[in-house]
PDB file of N, H, CA, C and O in Angstrom:
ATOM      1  N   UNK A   1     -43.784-276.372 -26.716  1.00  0.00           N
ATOM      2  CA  UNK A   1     -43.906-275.375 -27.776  1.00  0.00           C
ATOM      3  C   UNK A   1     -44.884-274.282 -27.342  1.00  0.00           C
ATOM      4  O   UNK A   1     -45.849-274.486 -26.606  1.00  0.00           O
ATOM      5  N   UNK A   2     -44.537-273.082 -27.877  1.00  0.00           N
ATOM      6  H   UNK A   2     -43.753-272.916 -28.476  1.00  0.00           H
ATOM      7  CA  UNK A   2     -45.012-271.962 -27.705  1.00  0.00           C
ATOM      8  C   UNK A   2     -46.043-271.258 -28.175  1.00  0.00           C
ATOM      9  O   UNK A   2     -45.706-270.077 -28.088  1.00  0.00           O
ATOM     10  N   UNK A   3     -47.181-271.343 -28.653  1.00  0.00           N
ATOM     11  H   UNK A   3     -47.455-272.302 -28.724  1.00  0.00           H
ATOM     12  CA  UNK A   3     -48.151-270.413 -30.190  1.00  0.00           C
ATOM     13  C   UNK A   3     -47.954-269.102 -29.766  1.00  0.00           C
ATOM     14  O   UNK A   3     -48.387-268.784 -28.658  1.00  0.00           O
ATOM     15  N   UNK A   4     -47.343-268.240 -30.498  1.00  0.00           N
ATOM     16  H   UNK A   4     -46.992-268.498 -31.398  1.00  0.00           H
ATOM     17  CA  UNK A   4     -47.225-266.649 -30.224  1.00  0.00           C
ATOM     18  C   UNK A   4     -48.099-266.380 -31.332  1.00  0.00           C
ATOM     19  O   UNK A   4     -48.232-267.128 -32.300  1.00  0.00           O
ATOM     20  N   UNK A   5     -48.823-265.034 -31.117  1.00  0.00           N
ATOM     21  H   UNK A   5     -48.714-264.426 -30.331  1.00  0.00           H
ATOM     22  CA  UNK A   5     -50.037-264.475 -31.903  1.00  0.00           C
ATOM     23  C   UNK A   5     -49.667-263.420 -31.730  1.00  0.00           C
ATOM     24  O   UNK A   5     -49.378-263.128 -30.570  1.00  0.00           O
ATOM     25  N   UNK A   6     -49.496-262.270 -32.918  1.00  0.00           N
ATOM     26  H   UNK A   6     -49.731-262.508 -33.861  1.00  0.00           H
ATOM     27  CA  UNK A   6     -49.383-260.852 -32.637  1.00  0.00           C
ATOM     28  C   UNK A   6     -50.228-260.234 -32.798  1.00  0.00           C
ATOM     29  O   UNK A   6     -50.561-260.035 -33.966  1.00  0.00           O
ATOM     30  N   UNK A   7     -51.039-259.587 -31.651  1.00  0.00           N
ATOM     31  H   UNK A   7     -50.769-259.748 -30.702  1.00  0.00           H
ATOM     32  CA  UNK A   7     -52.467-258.862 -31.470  1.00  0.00           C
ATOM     33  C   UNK A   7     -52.456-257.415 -31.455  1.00  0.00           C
ATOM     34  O   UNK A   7     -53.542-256.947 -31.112  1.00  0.00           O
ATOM     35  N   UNK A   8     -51.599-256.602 -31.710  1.00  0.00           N
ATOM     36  H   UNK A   8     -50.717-256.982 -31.988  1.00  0.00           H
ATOM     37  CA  UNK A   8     -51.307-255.550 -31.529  1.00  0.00           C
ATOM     38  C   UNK A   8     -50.297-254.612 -32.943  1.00  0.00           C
ATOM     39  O   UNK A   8     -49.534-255.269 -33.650  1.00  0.00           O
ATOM     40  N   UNK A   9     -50.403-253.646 -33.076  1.00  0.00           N
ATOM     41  H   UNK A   9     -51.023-253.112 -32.501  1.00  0.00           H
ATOM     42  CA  UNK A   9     -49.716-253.558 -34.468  1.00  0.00           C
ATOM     43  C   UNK A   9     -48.304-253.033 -33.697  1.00  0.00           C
ATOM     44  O   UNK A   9     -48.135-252.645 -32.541  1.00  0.00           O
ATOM     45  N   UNK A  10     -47.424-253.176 -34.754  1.00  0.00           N
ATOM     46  H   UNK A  10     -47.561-253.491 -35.693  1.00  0.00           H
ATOM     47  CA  UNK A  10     -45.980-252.669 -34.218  1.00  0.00           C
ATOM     48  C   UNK A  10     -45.795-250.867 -34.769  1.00  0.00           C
ATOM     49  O   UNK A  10     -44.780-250.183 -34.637  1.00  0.00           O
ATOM     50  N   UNK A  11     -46.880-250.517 -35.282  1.00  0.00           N
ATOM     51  H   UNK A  11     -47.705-251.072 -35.389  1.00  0.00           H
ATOM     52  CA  UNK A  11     -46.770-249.456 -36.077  1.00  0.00           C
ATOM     53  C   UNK A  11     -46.432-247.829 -34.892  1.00  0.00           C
ATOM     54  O   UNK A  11     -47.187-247.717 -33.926  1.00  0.00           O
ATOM     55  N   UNK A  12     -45.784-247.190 -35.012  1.00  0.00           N
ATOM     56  H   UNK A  12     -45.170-247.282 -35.796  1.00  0.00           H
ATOM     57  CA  UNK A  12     -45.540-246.323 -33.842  1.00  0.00           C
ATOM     58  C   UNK A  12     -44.682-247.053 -32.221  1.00  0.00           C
ATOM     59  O   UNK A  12     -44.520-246.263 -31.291  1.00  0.00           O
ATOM     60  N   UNK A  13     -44.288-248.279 -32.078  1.00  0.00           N
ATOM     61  H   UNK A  13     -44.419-248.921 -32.834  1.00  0.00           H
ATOM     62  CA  UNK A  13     -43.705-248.671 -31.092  1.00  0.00           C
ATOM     63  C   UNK A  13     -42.188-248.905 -31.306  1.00  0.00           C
ATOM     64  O   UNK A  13     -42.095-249.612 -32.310  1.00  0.00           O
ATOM     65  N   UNK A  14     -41.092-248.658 -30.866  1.00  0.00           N
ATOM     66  H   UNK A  14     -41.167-248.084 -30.051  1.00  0.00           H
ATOM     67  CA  UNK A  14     -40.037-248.719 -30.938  1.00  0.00           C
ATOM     68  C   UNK A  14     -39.061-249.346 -31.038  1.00  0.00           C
ATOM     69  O   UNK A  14     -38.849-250.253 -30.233  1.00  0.00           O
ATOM     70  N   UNK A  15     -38.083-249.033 -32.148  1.00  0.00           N
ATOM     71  H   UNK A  15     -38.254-248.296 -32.802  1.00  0.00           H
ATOM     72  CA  UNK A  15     -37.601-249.617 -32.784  1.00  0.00           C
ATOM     73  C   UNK A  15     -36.560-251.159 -32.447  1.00  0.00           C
ATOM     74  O   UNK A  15     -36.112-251.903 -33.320  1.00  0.00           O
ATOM     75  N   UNK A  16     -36.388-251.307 -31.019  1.00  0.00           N
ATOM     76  H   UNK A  16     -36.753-250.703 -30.310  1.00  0.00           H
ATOM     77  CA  UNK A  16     -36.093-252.081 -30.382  1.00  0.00           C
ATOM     78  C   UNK A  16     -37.232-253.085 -30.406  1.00  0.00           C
ATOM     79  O   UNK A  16     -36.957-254.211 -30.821  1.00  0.00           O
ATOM     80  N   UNK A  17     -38.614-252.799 -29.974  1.00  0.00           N
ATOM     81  H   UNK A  17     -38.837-251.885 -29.637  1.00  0.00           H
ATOM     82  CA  UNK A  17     -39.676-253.933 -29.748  1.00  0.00           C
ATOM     83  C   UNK A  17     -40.089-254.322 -31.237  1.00  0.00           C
ATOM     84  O   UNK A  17     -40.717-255.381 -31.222  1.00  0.00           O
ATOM     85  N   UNK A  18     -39.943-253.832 -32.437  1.00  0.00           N
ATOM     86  H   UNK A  18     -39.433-252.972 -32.449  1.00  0.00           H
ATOM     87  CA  UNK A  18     -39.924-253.861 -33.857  1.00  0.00           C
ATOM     88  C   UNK A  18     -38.434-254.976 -34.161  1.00  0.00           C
ATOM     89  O   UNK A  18     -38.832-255.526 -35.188  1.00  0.00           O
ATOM     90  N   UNK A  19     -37.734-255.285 -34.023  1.00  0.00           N
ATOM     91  H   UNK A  19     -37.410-254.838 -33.189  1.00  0.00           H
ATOM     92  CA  UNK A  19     -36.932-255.829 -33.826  1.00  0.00           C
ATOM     93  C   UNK A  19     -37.284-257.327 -32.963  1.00  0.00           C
ATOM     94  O   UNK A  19     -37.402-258.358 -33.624  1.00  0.00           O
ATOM     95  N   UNK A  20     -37.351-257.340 -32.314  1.00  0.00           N
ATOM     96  H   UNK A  20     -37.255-256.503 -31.777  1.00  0.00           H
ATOM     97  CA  UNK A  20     -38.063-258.628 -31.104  1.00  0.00           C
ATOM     98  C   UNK A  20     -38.971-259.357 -32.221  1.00  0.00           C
ATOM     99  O   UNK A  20     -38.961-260.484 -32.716  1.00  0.00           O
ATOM    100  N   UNK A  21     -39.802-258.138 -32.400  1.00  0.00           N
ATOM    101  H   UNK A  21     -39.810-257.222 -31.998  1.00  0.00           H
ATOM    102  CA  UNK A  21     -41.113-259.000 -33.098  1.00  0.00           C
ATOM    103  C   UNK A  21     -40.377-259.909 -34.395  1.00  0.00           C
ATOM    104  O   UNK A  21     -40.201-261.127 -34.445  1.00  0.00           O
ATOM    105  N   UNK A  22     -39.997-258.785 -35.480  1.00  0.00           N
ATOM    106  H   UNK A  22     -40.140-257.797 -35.440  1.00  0.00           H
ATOM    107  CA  UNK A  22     -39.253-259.360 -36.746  1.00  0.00           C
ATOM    108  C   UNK A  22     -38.232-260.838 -36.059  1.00  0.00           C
ATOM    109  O   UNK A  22     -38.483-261.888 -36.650  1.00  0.00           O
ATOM    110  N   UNK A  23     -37.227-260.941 -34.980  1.00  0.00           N
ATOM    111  H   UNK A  23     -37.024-260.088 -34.500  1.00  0.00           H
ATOM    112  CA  UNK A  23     -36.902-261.793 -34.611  1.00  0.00           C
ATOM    113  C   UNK A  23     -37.530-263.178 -34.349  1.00  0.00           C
ATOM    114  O   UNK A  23     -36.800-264.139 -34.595  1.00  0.00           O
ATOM    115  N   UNK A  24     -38.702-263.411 -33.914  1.00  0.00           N
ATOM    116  H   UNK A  24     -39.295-262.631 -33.715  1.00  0.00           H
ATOM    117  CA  UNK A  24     -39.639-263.992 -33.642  1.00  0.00           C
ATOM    118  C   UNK A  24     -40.151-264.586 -34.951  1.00  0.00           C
ATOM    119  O   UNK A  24     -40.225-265.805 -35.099  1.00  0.00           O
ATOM    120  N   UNK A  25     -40.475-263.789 -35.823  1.00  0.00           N
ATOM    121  H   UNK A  25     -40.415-262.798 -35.703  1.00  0.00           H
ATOM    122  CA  UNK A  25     -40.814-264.086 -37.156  1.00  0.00           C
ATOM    123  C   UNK A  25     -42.093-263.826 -37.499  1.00  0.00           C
ATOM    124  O   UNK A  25     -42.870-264.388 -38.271  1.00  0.00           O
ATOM    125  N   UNK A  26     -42.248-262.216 -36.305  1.00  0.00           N
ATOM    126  H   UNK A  26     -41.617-261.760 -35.678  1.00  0.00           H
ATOM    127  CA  UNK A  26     -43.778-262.031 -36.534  1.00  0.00           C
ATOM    128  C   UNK A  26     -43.902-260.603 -36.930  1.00  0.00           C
ATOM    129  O   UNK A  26     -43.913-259.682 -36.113  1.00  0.00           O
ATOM    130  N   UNK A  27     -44.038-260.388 -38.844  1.00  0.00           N
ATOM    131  H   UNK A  27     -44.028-261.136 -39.508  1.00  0.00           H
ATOM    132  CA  UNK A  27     -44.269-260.107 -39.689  1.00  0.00           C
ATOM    133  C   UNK A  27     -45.160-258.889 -39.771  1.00  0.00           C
ATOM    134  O   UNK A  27     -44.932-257.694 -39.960  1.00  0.00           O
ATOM    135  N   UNK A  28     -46.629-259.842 -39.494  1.00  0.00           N
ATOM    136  H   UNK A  28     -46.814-260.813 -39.341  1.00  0.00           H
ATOM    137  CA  UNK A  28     -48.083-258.779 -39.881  1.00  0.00           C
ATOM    138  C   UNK A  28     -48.754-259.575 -38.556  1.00  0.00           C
ATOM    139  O   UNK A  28     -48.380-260.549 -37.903  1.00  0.00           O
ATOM    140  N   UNK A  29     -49.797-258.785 -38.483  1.00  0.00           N
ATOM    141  H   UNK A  29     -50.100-257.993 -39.013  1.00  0.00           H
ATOM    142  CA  UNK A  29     -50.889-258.770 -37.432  1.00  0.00           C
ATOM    143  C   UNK A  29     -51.813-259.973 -37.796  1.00  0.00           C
ATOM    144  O   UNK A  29     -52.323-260.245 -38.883  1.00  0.00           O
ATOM    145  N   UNK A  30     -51.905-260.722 -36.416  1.00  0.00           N
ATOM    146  H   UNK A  30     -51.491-260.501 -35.533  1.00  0.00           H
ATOM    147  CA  UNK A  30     -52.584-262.248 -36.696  1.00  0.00           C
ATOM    148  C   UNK A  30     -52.145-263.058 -37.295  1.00  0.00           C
ATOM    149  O   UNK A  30     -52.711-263.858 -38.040  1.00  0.00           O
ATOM    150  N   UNK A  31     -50.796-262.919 -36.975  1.00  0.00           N
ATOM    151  H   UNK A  31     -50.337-262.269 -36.370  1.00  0.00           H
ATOM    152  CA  UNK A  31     -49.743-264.183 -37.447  1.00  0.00           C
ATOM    153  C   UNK A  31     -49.154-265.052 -36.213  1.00  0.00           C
ATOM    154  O   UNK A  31     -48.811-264.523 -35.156  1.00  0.00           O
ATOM    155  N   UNK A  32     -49.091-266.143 -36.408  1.00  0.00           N
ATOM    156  H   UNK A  32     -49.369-266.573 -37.267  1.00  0.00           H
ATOM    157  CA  UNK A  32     -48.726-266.685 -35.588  1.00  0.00           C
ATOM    158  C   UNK A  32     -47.745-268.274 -36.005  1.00  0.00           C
ATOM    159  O   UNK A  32     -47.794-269.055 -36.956  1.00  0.00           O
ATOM    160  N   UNK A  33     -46.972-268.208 -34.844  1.00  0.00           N
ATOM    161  H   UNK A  33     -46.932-267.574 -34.072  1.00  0.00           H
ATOM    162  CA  UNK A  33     -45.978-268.861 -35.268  1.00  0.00           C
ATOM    163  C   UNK A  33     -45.585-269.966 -33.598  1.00  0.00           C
ATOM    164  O   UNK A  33     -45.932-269.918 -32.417  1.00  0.00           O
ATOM    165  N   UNK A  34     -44.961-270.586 -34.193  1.00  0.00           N
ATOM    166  H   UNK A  34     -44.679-270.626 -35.152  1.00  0.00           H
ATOM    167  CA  UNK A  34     -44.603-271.318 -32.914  1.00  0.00           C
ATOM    168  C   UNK A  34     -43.383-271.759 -32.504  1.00  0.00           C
ATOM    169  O   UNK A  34     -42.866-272.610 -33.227  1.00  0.00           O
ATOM    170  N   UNK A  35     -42.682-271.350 -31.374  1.00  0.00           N
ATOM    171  H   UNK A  35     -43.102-270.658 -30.786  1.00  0.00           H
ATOM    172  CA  UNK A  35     -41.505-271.405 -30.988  1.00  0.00           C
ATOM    173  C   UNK A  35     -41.086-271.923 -29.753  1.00  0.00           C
ATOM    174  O   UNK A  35     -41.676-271.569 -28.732  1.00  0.00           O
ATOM    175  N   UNK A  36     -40.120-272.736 -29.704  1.00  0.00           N
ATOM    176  H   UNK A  36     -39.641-273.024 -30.534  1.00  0.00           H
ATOM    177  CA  UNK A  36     -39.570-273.584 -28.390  1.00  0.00           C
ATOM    178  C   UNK A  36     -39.495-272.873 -27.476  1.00  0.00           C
ATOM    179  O   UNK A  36     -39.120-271.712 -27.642  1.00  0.00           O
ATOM    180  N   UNK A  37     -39.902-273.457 -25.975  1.00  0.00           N
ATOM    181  H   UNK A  37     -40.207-274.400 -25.841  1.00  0.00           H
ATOM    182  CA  UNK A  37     -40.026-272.731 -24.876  1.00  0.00           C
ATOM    183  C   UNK A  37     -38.771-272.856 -24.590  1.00  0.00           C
ATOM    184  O   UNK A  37     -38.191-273.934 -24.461  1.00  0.00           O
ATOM    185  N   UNK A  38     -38.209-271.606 -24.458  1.00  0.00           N
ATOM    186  H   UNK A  38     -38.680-270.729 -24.562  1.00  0.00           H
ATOM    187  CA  UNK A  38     -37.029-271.303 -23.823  1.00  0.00           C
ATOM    188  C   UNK A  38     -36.724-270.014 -22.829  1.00  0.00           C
ATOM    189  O   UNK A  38     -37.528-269.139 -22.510  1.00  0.00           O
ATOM    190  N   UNK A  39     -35.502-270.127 -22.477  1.00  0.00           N
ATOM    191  H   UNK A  39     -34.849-270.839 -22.737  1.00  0.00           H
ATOM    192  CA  UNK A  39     -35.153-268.610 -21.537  1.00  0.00           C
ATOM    193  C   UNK A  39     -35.193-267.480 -22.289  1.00  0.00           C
ATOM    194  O   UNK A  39     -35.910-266.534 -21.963  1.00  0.00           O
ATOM    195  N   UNK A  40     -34.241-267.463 -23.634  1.00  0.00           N
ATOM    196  H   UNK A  40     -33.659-268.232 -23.899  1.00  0.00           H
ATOM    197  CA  UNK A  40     -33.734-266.616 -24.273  1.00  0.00           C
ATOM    198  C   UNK A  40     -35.412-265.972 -25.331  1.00  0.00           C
ATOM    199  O   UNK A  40     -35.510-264.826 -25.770  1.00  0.00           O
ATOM    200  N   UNK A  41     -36.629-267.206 -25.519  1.00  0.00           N
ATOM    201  H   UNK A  41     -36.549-268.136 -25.162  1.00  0.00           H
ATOM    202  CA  UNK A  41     -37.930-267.187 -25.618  1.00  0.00           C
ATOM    203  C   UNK A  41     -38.734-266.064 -24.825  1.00  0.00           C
ATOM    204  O   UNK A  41     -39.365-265.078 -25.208  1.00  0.00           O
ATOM    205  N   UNK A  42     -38.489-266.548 -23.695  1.00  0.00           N
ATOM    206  H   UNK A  42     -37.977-267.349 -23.384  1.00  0.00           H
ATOM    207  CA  UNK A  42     -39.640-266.022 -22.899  1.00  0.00           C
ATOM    208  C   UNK A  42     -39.098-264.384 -23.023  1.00  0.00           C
ATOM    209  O   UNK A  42     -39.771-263.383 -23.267  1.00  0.00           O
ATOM    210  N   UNK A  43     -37.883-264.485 -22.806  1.00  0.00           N
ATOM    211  H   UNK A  43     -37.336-265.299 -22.607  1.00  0.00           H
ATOM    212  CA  UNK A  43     -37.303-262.753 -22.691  1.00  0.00           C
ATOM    213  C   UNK A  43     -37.515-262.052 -23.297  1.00  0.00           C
ATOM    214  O   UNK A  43     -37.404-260.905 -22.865  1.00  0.00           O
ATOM    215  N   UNK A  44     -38.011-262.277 -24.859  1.00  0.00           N
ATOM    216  H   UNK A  44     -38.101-263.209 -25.210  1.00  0.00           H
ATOM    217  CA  UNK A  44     -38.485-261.835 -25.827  1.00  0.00           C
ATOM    218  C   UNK A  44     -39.671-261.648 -25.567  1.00  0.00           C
ATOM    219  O   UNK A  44     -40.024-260.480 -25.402  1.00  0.00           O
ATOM    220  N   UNK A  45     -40.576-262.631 -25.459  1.00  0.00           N
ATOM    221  H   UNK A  45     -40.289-263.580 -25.594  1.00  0.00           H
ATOM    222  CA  UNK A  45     -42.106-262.563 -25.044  1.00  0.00           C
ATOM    223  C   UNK A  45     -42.360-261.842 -23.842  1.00  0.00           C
ATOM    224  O   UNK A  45     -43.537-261.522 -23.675  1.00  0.00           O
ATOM    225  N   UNK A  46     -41.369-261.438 -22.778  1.00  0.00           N
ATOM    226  H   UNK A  46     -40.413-261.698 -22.913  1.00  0.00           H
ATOM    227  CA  UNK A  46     -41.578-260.649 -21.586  1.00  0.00           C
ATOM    228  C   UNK A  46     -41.191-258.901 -22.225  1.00  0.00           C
ATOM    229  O   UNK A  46     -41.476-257.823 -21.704  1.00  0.00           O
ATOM    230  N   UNK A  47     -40.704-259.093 -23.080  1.00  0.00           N
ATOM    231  H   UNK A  47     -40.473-259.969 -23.503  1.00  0.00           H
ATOM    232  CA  UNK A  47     -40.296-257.265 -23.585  1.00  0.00           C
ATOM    233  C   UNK A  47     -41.981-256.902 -24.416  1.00  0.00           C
ATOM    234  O   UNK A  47     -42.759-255.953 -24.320  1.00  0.00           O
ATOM    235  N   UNK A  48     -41.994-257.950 -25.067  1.00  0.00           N
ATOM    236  H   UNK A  48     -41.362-258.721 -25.145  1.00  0.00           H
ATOM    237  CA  UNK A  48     -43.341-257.303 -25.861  1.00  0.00           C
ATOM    238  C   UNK A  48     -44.640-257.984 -26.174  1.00  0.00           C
ATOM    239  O   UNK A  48     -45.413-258.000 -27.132  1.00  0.00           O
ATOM    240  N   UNK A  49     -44.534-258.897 -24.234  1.00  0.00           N
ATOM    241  H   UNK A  49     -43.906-258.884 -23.456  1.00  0.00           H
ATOM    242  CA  UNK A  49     -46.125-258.852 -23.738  1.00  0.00           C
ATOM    243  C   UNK A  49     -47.043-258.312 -24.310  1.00  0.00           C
ATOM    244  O   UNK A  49     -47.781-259.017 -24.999  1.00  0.00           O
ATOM    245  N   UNK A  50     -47.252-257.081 -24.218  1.00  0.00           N
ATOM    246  H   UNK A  50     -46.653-256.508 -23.658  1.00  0.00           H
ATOM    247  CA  UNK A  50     -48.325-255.855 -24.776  1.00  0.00           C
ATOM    248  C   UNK A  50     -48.746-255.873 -26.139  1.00  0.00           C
ATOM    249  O   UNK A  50     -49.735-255.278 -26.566  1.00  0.00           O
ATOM    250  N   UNK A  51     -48.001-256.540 -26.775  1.00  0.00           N
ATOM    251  H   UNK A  51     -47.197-257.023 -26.428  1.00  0.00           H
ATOM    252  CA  UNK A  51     -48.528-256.502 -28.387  1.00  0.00           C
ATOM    253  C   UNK A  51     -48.453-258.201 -28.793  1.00  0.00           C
ATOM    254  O   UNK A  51     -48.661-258.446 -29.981  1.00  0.00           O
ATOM    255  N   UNK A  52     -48.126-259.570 -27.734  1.00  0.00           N
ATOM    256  H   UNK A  52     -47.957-259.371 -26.769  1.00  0.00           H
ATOM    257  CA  UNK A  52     -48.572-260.653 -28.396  1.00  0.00           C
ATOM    258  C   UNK A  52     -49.437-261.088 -27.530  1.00  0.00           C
ATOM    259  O   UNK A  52     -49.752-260.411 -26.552  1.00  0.00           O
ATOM    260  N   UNK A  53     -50.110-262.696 -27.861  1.00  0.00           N
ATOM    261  H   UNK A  53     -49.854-263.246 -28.656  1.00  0.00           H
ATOM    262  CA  UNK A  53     -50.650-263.463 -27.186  1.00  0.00           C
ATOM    263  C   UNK A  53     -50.331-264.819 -27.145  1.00  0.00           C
ATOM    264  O   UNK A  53     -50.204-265.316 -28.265  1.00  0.00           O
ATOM    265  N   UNK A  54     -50.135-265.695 -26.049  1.00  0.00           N
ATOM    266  H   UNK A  54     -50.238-265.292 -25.139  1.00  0.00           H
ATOM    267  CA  UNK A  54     -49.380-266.595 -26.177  1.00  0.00           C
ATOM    268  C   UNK A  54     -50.095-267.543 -25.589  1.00  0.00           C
ATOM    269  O   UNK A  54     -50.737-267.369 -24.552  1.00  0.00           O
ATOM    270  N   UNK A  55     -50.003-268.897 -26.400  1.00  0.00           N
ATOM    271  H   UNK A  55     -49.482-269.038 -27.242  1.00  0.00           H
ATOM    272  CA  UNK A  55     -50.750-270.206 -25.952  1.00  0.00           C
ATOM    273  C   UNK A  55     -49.837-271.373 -25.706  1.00  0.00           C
ATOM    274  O   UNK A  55     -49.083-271.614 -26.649  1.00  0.00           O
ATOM    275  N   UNK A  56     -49.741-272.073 -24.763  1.00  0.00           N
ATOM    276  H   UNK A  56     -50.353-271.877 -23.997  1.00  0.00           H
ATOM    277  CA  UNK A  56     -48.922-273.342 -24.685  1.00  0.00           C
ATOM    278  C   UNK A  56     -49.720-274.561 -25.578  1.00  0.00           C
ATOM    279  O   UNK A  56     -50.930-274.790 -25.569  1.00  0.00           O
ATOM    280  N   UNK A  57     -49.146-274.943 -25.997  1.00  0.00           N
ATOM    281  H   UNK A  57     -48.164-274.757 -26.004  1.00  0.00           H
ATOM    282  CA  UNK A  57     -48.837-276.193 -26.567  1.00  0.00           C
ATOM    283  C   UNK A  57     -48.357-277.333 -26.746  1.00  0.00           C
ATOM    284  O   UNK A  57     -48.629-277.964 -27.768  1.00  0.00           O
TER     285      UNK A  57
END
């Protein structure tokens, strides 16, 4: 399992990486959620690096 943390606001970033995030299920800033390590996972977490933080679990 995955802990994703969103450290960064989505406010002004594009509408594609606004999308990723909402997919994810990450909402508001300093939310965090946790999701199965996967391929289709990480690809998500590799587009919008820059605005989460991620802990294994």
């Amino acid at each position: 399992m995955l802990k994703i943390t969103l450290v960064r606001s989505m406010i002004g970033r594009p509408e594609k990486h606004r999308k990723i995030l909402r997919g994810m299920g990450l909402t508001r800033l300093n939310r965090t959620v946790e999701l199965e390590d996967s391929p289709p996972v990480r690809g998500m977490i590799n587009k919008v690096s820059h605005l989460v933080e991620v802990r294994k679990d």
